[in-house]
N, C-alpha and C positions, 0 to 999 in steps of 0.2 A: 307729753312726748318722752320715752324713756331719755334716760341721763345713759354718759357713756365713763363711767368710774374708770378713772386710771388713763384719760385720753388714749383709748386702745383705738377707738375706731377707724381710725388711717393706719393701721398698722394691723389689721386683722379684716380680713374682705368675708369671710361668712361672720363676722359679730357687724360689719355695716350691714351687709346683705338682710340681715335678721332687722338692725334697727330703723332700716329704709322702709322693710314690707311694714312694721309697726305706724312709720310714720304718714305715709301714704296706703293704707290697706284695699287691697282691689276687690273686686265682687267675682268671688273664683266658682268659674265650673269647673274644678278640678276636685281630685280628693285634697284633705281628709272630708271627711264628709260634715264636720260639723260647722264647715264653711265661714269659721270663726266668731261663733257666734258664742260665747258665754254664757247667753241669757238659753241657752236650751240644755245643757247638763252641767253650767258655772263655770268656776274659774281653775277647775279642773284641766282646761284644753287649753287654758290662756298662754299664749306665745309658743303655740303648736305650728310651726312655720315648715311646710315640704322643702327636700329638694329642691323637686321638680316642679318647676311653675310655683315658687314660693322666692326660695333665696338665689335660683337660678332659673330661666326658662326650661322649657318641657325639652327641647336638644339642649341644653346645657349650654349654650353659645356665651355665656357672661364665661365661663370658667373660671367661677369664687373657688370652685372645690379643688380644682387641680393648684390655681393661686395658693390658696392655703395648706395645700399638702404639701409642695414645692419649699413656702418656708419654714414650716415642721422641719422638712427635710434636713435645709440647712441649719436650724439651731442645733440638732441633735448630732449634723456631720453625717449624715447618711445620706447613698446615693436616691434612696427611695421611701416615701410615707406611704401610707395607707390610713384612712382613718377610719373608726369603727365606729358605728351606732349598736352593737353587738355587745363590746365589751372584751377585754381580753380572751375570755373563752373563745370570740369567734376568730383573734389571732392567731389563736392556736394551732385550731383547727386548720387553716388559714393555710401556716408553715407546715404543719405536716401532710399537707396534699401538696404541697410546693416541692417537698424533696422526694416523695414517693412516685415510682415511674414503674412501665413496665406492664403486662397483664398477670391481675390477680389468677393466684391458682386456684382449683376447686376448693384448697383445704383452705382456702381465704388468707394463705399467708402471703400470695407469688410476690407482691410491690417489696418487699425487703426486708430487714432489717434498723433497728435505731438505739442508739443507746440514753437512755432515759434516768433521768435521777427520782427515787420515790419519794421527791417532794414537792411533785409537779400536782396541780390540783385536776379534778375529773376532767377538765376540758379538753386536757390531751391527752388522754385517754381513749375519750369518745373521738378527739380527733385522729388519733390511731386506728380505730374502728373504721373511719369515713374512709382512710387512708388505704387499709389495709397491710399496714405496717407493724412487726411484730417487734416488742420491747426487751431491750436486754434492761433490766434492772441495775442501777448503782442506786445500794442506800448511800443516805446521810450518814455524816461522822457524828456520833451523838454523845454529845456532853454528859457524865454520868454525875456531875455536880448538880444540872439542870433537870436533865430527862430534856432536854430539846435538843434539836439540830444545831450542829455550826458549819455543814455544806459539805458538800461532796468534793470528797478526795479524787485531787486530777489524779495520782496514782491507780486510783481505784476504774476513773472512766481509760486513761492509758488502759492495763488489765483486760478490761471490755474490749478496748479496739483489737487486741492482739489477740483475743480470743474469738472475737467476730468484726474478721479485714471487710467483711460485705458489707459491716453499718454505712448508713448513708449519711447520718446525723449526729450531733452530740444534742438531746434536747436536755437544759436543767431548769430549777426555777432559782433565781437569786434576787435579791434577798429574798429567806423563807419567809412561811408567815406568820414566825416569831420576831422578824428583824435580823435575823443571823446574816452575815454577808461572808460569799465563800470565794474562794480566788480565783475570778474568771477568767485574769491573765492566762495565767498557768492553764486553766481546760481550753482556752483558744490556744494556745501554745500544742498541748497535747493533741486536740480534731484536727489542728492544721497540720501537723508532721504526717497526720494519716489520710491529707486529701479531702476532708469531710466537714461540713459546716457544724459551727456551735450557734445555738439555737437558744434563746436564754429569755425564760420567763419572766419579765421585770414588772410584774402588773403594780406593785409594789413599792419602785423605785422612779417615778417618775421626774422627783426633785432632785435624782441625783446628778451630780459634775456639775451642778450650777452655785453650789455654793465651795468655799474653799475648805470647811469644816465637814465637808459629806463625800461619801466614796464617789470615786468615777465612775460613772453608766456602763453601760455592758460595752455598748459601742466603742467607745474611750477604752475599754481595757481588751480590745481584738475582736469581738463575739461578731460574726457574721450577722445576725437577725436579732430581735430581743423587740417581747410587744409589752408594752406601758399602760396603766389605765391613769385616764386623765382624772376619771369622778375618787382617787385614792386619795392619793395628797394634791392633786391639785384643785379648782374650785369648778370643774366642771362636774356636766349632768351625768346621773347615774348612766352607767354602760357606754360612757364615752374612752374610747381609746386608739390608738396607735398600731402602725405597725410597720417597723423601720429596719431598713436595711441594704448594707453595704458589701463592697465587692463583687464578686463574679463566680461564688459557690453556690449560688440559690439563681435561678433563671427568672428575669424581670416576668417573661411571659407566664411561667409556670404561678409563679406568685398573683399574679393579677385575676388567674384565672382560678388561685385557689378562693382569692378573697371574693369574687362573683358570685362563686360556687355557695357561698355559704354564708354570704349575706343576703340582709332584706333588698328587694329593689324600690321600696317605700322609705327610705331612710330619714330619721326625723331631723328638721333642720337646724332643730332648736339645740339638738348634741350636738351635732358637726362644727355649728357658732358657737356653742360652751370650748369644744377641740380649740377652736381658733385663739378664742379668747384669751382662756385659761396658758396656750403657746405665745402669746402677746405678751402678757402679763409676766410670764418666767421670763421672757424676752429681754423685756423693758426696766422691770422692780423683780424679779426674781430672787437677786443677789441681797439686795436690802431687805426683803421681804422675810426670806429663807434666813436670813442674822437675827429676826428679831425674834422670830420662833424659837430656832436652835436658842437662845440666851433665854427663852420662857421656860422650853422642857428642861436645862439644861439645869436649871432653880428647882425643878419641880422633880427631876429626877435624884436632885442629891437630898433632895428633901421628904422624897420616899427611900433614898436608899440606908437613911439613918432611923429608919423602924426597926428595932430587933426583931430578927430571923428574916425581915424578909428581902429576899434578892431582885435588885433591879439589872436586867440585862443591861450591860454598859462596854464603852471600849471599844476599839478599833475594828470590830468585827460585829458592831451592830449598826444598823440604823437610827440614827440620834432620835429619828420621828414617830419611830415605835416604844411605846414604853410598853416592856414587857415583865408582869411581874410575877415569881414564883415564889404560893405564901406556903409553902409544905413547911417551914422552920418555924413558921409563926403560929403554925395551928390551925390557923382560919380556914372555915370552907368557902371556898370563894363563887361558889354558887350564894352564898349567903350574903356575900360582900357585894355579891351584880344585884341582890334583889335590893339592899341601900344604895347604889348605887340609881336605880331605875326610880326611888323612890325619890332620890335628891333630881330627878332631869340628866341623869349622867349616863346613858346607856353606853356602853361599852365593847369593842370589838368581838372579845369572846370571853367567857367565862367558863370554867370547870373548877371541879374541887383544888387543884393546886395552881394552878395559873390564869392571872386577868391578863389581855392585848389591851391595850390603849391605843387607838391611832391617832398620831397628831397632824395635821396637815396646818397648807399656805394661811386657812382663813384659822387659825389658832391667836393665842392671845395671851399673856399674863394671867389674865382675870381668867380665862376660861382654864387655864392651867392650874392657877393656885385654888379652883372650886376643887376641880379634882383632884389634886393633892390633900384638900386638908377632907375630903371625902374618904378617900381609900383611908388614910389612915387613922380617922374616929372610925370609919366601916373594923380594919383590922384588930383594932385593941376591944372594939366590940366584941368580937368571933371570937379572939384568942384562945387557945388550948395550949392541951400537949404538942411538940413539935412530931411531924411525921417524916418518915425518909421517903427520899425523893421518887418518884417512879417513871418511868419516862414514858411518854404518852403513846396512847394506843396506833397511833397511824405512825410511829419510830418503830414498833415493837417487831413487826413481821418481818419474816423473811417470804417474800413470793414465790410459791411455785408455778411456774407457766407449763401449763397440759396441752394448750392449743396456744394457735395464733386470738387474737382479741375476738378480731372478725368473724371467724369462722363460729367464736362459740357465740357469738352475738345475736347471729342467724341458726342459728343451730335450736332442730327442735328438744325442744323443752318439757319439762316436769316441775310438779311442785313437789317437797318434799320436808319434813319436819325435821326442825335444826338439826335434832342426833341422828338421824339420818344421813345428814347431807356430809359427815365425813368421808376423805375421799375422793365426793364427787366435784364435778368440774361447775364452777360457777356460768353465769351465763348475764349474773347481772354486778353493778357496780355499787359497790356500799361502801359508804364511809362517813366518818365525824365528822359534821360540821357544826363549826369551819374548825380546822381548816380546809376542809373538801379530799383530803388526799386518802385516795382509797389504801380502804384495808384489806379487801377482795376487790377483783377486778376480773370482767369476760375472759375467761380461758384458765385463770388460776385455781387450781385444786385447794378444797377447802378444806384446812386443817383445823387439829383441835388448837393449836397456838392462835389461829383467825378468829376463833370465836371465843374464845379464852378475853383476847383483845375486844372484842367488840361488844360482851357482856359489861368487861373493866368501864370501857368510855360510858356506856350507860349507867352505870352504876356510879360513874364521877359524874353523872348529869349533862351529860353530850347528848346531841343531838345524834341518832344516826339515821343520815340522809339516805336519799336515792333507792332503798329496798323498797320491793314490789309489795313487801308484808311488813309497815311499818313498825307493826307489834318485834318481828324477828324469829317469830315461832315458826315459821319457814324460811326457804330460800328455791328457790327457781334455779336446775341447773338443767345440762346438758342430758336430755334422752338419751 
């Protein structure tokens, strides 16, 4: 009979719901289809539990899911949850069909305007596509010490409003996904003087405002909306996450109707009880749990930060739970550092030549701290060199130009065309480094030679570049 760790189960109704169907299993003609059976493709499917007629009947008449959104609701102080078997991408999306109204025009721009930080990752992007909402661009303020972000300047989205009164949105991401955390007071301060919701990516920040050593959540500091992933730092299943929100700038109906829109109707039940769970658990042990971590990293970061040359992101303006480290002074190529790294069991959030992400989350440990600790640093005096100056990473580098609305170039007939070519022309498709996923070209942006300048650079630092139609890069698909 499963065990129920951390006496959650009176205190989360889809983590019973899930441990009930284990305990009693019925003989289901419903989907999934492999009727729970192990012994036909393993232990692959094991504890694949629906919805529908799984952790709820087929009308839903128990309502575990609305129960468990309801207390979501209230730990985080918002009037509304959602939760996602999708993952933050599909919150995204989510909110930016929530605030776009209106009929679209031919040129696919007519639902409005948004103003947008360029360190939101593809998902809201492509949710501006679904939307048909055209982006005012705010970069990041970018550290020239780091070459990373420390968040967009509410001056800079102020700027934006006064330049476009018809935005309907502030969307940004906070914390980035270096750990930077930017002042979300102050940009709810600034959307609200203009009538307009702030919108706030927290895929990120799930742990935050529960412990006393960790910044306040979005919600805590004004933000209208802000979607969480639960499988980040908390101990749920991949693409579990949230979507919360408070107030009367965002329409209950419009919201419901955007998360329908763009979720599965098959949802797995086995996330939704990971959601439950993983919200019990911050619930219950959060605060003790979240102490004992912060006091592992907190060993483990002063313990990298006394390697010469190399810089540990630290300080009141980062996430305690991300360790982020920049070896450009130590020499190391930290592609070199990921492949010890992978060889010691330690994969790693991201890696390129000047920067490794660590992510720490709830289920973290001393022991799992101090492995990676004294790893990176026999990894870095391995590598050692010459020290390099800093460079700041390709997806800070651009300035965007927008030729069209997203939409319009999205749908818009198309051509393929070889790299040196494509200066000029209007992109049609979405490319970018991952991770951290935040485009360097995007639908509708004229592709310059500084875009591709950037996008050689990350390859050449050993970045992934995602989502092009021509993964080699020796084309790009724009606008006929």
């Amino acid at each position: 009979m499963p065990t129920d760790p951390r006496g959650l189960r009176s205190h989360a109704p889809l983590l019973d719901a899930w441990l009930r169907f284990q305990e009693d299993p019925p003989t289901p003609f419903t989907i999934p289809g492999h009727k729970q059976r192990s012994d036909v493709v393993g232990d692959v499917v094991a504890g694949d539990v629906p919805l529908y007629a799984g952790l709820d009947t087929m009308k839903l008449s128990r309502g575990v899911l609305a129960d468990a959104e309801a207390r979501a609701a209230r730990l985080w102080g918002a009037d509304i949850c959602r939760f996602s078997v999708g993952g933050a991408s599909h919150g995204n999306q989510a909110l930016a069909l929530a605030v776009a109204h209106g009929s679209a025009d031919s040129d696919g721009g007519g639902n409005g305007s948004v103003i947008v930080s360029r360190t939101l990752h593809r998902s809201m992007l492509l949710g501006l596509v679904l939307a048909g909402l055209t982006p005012v661009w705010v970069r990041p303020e970018v550290d020239p010490s780091i070459g990373l972000p420390r968040g967009v300047s509410p001056a800079g989205v102020a700027e934006a409003l006064r330049r476009h009164p018809e935005a309907r949105a502030v969307f940004v991401g906070d914390p980035s996904y270096v750990g930077t955390v930017g002042d979300v007071a102050a940009l709810a301060d600034v959307a609200h003087a203009h009538d307009v919701p702030l919108i706030v990516d927290s895929a990120w920040a799930a742990h935050f405002g529960f412990h006393p050593h960790l910044p306040r959540h979005a919600l805590q500091l004004g933000a209208d909306a802000m979607v969480v992933s639960a499988h980040k730092t908390l101990p749920a299943w991949s693409q579990a996450a949230l979507v919360l929100v408070q107030g009367r700038r965002i329409d209950p109906a419009r919201l419901d109707a955007g998360v329908e829109a763009t979720h599965t109707t098959s949802p797995a039940g086995a996330i939704l009880a990971s959601i439950d769970a993983s919200r019990a658990l911050l619930e219950r042990h959060g605060e003790a749990m979240l102490g004992e971590v912060l006091t592992a990293v907190g060993k483990a970061r002063g313990r990298l930060a006394g390697v010469e040359g190399l810089v540990v992101l630290d300080g009141p303006g980062v996430d305690p739970l991300k360790l982020t480290l920049v070896l450009s002074g130590t020499g190391a190529d930290g592609n070199l550092v990921e492949d010890d790294l992978l060889a010691a069991g330690l994969p790693v959030e991201a890696a390129e030549r000047d920067t490794l992400v660590a992510q720490v989350s709830l289920a973290d440990s001393a022991q799992t701290l101090d492995r990676f600790s004294d790893a990176v640093v026999a990894s870095v005096e391995r590598h050692r060199a010459a020290p390099r100056p800093v460079v700041t990473g390709a997806a800070y580098q651009v300035t965007p130009v927008t030729a069209m609305p997203p939409r319009a170039a999205f749908f818009a007939p198309t051509e393929t065309v070889g790299l040196d070519e494509s200066v000029g022309r209007v992109s049609v498709e979405l490319v970018a480094p991952y991770p951290p996923g935040i485009p360097v070209l995007a639908p509708g942006e004229e592709i310059t030679e500084s875009v591709l300048a950037a996008l050689g650079k990350a390859r050449a630092d050993g970045i992934r570049i995602a989502y092009a139609a021509d993964p080699t890069l020796r084309t790009l698909r724009v606008v006929g």
